[in-house]
C-alpha positions in Angstrom: -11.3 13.7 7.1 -9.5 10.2 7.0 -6.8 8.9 8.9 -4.7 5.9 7.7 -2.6 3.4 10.0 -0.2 1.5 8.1 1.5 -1.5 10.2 3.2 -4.6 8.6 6.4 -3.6 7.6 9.8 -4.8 8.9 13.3 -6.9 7.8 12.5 -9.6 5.7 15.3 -12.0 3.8 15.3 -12.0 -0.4 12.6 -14.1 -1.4 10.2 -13.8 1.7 7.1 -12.9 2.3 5.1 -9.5 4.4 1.6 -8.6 4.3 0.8 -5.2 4.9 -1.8 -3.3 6.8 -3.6 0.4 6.1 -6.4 0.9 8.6 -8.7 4.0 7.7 -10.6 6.1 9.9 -14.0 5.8 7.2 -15.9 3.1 5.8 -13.2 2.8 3.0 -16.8 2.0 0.7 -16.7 5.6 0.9 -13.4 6.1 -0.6 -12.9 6.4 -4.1 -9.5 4.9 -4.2 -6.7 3.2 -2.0 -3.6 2.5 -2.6 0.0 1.7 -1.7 3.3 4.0 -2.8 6.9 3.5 -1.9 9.7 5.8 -1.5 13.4 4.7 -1.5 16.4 6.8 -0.3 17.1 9.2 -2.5 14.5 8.6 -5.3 10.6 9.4 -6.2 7.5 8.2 -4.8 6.2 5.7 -6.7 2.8 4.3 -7.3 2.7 0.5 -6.8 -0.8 -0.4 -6.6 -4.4 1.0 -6.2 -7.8 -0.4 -6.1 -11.1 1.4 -6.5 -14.3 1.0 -4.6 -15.6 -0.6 -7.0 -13.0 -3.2 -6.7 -10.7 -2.4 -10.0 -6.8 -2.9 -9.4 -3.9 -1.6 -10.7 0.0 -2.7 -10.7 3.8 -1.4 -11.0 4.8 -3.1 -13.9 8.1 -4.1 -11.5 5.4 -6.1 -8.4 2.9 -7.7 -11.5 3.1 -10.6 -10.0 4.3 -10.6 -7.0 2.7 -8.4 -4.8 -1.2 -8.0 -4.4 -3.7 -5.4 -3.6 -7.0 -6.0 -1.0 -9.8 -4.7 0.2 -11.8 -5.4 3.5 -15.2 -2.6 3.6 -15.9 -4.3 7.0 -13.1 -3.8 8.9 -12.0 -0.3 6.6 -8.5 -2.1 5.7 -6.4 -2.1 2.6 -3.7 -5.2 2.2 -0.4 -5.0 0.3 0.5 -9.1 0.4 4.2 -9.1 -1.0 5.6 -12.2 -2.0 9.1 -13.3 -3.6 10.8 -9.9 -2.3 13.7 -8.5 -3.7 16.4 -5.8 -2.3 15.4 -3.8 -4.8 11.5 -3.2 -3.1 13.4 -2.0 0.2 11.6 1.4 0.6 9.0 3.0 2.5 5.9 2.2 2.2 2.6 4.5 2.3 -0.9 4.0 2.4 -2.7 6.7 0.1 -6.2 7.4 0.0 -8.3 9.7 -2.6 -11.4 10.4 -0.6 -14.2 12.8 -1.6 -16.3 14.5 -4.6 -13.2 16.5 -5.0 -11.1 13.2 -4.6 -8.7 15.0 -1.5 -5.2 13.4 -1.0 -4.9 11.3 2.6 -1.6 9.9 3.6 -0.1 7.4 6.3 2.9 8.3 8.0 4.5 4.9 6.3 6.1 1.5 6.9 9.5 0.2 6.4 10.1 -2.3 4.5 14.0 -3.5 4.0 15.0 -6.7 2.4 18.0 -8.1 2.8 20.3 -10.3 -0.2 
């Protein structure tokens, strides 16, 4: 199985910057995807970026832009760096891994993320 540590999140003013932090359990090489959802009050979880093992990303239309998606095999970490953040990102955020030949569903426990105006 994996296990995934997200760390990184916290208060940050309009505008400002946070990098955050997924640590897996596994050579991520081994996983076929990673990627970072959020969750507001009240609302869906949404995808806002994912990137393959083979290195391929994929963006939110509302972070193109702004926030970017990272890999590092050698220390099995995924990176969300968010730049020029807005109220409207305040959410929680979750690290999301599809592992496997049956590509099985792994998920952190979160981050919070809150940006103030």
């Amino acid at each position: 199985q994996v296990q995934l540590v997200e760390s990184g999140g916290g208060l940050v003013q309009a505008g400002g910057s946070l990098r955050l932090s997924c640590l897996a359990s596994t050579n991520i090489f081994s996983i076929n995807v990673m990627g970072w959802y959020r969750q507001a009050p009240g609302e869906q979880r949404e995808l806002v970026a994912a990137i393959t093992s083979g290195g391929t990303t994929n963006y939110a239309d509302s972070v193109k832009g702004r926030f970017t998606i990272s890999r590092d095999n050698a220390k099995n970490t995924v990176y969300l760096q968010m730049n020029s953040l807005k109220p409207e990102d305040t959410a929680v955020y979750y690290c999301n891994a599809k592992w496997g030949l049956r590509f099985m569903d792994y998920w952190g426990k979160g981050t919070l993320v809150t940006v103030s105006s």
